[in-house]
N, C-alpha and C positions, 0 to 999 in steps of 0.2 A: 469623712470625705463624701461617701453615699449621702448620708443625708443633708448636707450643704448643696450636693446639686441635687438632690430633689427639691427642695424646699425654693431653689434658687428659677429652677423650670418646668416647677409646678403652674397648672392653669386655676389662678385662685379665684376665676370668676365662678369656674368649673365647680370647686368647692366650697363656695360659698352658698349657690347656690340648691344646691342637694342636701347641704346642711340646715338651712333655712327652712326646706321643705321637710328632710325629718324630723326637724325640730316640730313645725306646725301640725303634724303626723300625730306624733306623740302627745301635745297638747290637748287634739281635736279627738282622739282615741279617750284621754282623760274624761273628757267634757263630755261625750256621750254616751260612757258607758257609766258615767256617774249616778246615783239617785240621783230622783228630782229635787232641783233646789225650789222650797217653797215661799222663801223671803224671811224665814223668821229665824235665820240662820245669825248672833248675835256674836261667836266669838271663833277663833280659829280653830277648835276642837269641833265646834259644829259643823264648820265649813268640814274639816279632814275626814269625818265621820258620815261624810256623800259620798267621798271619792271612794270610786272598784278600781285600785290601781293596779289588777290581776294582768290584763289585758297590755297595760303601761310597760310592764316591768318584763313579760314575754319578746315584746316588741323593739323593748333594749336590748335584751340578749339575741333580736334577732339583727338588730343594728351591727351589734359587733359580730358576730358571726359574717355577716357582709360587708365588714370592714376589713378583717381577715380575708374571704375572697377576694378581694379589691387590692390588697397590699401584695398578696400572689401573683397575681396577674399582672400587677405593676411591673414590678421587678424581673419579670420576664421578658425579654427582648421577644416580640409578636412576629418575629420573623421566623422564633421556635416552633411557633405552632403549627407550621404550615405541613412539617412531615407526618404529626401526630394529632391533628385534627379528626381525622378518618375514627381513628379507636374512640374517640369520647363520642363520636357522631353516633357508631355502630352501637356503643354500650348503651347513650338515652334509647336510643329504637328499641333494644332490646328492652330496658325497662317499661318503654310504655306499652308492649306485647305480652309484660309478665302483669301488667295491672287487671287486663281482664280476667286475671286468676285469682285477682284479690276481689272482699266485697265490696261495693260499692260504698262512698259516701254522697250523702243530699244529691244521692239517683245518679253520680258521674262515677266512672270509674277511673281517677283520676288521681288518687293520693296514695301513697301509703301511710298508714296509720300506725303511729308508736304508740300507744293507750300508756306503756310504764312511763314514758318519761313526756307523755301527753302533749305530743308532737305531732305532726307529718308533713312529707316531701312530695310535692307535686314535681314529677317529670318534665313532666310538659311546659313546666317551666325553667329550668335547668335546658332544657334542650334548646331554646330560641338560641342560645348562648352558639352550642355547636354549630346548627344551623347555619348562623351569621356567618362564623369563619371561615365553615364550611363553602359557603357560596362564595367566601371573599375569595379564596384561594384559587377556585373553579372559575371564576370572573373576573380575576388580577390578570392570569396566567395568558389568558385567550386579550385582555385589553396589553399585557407588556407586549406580545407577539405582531398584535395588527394596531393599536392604536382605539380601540373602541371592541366592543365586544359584538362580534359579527358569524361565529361557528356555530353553524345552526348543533353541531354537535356539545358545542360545551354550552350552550341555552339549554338546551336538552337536559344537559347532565344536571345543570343545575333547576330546573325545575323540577325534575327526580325525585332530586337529593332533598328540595324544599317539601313536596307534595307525601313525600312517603308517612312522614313524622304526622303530617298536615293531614291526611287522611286516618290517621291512628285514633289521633286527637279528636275530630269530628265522630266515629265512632265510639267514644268513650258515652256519651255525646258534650264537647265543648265546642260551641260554634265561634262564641267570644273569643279564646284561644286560637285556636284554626284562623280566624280573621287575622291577628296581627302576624300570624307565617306567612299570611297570602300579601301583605302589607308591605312585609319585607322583602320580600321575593321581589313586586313589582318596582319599589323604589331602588332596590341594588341594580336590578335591569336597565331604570333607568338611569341611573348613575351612569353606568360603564358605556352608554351610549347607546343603544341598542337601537337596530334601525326601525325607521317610522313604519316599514311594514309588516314586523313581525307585532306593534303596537298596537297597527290598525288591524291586525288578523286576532290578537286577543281581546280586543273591545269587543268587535265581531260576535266571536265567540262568546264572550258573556253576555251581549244583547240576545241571541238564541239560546245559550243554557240556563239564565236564569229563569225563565218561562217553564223548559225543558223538566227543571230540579224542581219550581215549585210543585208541580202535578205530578211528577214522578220518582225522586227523591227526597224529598222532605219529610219529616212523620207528620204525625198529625197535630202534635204539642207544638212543632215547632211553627207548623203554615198558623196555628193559633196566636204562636207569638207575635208573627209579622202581621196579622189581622188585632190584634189586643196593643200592637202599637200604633198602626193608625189611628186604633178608635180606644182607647184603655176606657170606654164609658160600657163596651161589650162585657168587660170580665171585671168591675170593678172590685169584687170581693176574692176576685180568682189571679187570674193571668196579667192583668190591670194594677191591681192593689202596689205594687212597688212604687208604680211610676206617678200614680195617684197622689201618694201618702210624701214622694221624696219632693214630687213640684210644691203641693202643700205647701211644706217645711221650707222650702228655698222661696216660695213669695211670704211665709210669715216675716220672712228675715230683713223684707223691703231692702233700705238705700245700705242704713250702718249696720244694722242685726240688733238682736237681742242680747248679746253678750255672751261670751263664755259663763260658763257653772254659774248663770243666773236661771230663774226660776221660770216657769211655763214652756220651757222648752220642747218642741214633739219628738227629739230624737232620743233625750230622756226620756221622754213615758213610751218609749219603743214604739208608738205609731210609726217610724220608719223604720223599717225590716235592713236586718245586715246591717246598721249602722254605723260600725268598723270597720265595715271593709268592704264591700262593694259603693254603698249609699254615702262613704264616708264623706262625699262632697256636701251631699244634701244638710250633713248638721255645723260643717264648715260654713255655706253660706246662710245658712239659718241662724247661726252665731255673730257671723262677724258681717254678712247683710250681700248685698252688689257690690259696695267696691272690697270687701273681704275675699269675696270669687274671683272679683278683676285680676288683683293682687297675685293670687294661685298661679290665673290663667299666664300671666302675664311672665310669672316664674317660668314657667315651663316654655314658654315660647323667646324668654332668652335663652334658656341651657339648650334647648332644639338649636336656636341661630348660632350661638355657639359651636356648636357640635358640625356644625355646616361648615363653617372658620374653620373647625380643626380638620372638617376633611380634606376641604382645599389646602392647606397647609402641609399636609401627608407628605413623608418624603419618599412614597411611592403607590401605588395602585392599590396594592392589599390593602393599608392602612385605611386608603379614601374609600374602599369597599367596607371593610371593619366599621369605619366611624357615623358611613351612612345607614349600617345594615343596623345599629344599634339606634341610631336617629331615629331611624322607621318604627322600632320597636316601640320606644316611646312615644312617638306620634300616636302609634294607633290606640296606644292602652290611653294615655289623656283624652283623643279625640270619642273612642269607643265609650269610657266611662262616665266624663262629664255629661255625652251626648246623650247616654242613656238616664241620664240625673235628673234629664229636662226637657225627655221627651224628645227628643231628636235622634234617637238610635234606638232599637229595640235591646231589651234586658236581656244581656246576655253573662254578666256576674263577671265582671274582671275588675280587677282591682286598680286601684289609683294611685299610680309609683311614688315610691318612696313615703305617700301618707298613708294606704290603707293597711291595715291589720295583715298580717303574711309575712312568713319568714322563708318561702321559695320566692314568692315574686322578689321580695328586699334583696335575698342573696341575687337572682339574677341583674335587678337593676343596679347592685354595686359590683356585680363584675361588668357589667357592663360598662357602668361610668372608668373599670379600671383600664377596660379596653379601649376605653376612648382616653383618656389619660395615656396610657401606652404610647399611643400612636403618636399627640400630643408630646410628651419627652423627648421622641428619635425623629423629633423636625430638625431639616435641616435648620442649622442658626444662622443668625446675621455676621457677616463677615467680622473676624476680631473677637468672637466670641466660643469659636469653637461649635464643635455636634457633638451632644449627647446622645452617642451612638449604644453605649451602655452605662448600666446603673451600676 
């Protein structure tokens, strides 16, 4: 009976879509962490005998791993979460306050590291998750009460609750990370309504602090990044070199590309850095060419529109907070990593949902798609058909 009405008020565009994209995940992972195909490849032994399906085989068990999260979260009525939100909120802060005790990996202090079983859990991504709920709950409460969210005290609370994690984060040093807390923060804001003066007093403000933080807060790696993104011709062997090497690879690929696990590829011969998982765009459309990329882009900005449909569809305020606060999430990481792919955003190493290599981001973006699923199931129905109030 459970599973008749899931199946029955399941959003199959929802999962068609995420599926699509791990599938092309896992293919595009295959493809360039492959040897180089040379052409003189004659029989299917030869072909198999490229493939590094190290990377493949990781990135399934991290599929299922966040299919499990996703299946949990499902079957939780999202109305549970609202008492017990607070403890998983408090417990990420604390872990990302225990990471500065751990060492450091590629200069962040950001993971924990399992070496036995050659693993690790980045917080910081786990926690967007709490976050989310957390502000939906803070920003449901104050819009069921007035109708839009207008207490300058629970803005308050709720930029708090967003900037505390959000400042952790930025000190590790993640600024790519940091960006999409601040992403989401503003879009839930502007969800719930929020008046055009407290808008026009944060614009404000980031027209005088951004000047303020580059001379004053910034380090010096970082003022280099946002000068080596203007001009990546400053640092091209240094600060430069990513963005260089990924455009490269994304114009070799012209209209249709150059194929999958065919030969002369640059993401093969590792001229693009992080390959896997930051860059993984760049040998996606170095593969499959412009409209290979359109394709992607195109994905993501139906499951985005989608996710929009299910917030207005909410059968209350948290829910349409939940579905947008997850919406944002994914906005920024597509917007942030493509942008950075092609030169339009500075490098800042975040990954590209549900295709790049990562088994914390994968876990967060399939709880996340559960939460939006969630919300999705406990819409009210069309009259004659009853609500799916529980699973």
């Amino acid at each position: 009976m459970v599973f008749r009405r899931f199946f029955r008020y399941i959003d199959i565009i929802t999962v068609l879509i995420v599926l699509a994209l791990v599938g092309m995940g896992l293919v595009s992972i295959a493809n360039v962490m492959a040897s180089p195909f040379d052409g003189s490849e004659s029989s299917l032994a030869d072909f198999t005998s490229r493939l590094n399906l190290q990377y493949v085989e990781k990135q399934a068990v991290n599929f299922l791993v966040g299919l499990a999260g996703f299946l949990i979260v499902l079957v939780i009525d999202y109305e549970y979460l609202k008492p017990v939100i607070k403890y998983f909120y408090f417990a990420n802060v604390f872990l990302l306050l225990v990471l500065f005790l751990v060492d450091k990996t590629r200069g962040i202090s950001g993971w924990f590291v399992f070496e036995a079983i050659d693993r690790a859990i980045q917080p910081a991504e786990i926690c967007k998750i709490s976050v989310i709920v957390m502000l939906s709950k803070i920003i449901s409460e104050d819009m069921d009460n007035e109708g839009h969210l207008r207490s300058a005290k629970s803005i308050g609370t709720a930029i708090l609750y967003c900037l505390v994690p959000a400042v952790l984060i930025y000190l590790q040093p993640d600024f790519g990370t940091m960006f999409v807390y601040i992403v989401v923060l503003c879009v839930m804001l502007f969800t719930a309504k929020i008046a055009w003066g407290y808008i026009i007093a944060a614009v404000s403000a980031m027209l005088v602090g951004f000047p303020i933080a580059y001379f004053t807060i910034l380090s010096d790696e970082q003022i280099n990044r946002i000068q080596v993104f203007l001009d990546p011709s400053k640092d091209p062997m240094g600060a430069g070199y990513n963005v260089i090497q990924s455009k490269i690879s994304i114009g070799s690929g012209q209209l249709s590309g150059k194929g999958f696990f065919s030969s002369g590829t640059l993401a093969q011969l590792k001229f693009v850095p992080e390959r896997h998982t930051d860059f993984i765009f760049s040998g996606i459309v170095e593969g499959l060419g412009f409209i290979g990329g359109t394709i992607i882009i195109v994905l993501y900005f139906l499951l985005m529109f989608r996710w929009i449909w299910v917030a207005i569809k909410a059968k209350d305020n948290f829910g349409t907070c939940i579905v947008s606060g997850v919406t944002a999430m994914l906005m920024a990481h597509v917007f942030e990593n493509i942008g950075m792919t092609i030169g339009l955003m500075p490098v800042t190493g975040i990954p590209l949902p549900f295709i790049s290599y990562g088994g914390s981001n994968l876990l967060t973006s399939m709880i996340g798609v559960g939460l939006v699923m969630n919300v999705w199931l406990r819409r009210p129905q069309k009259k004659g058909q009853g609500q799916l109030s529980r699973l």
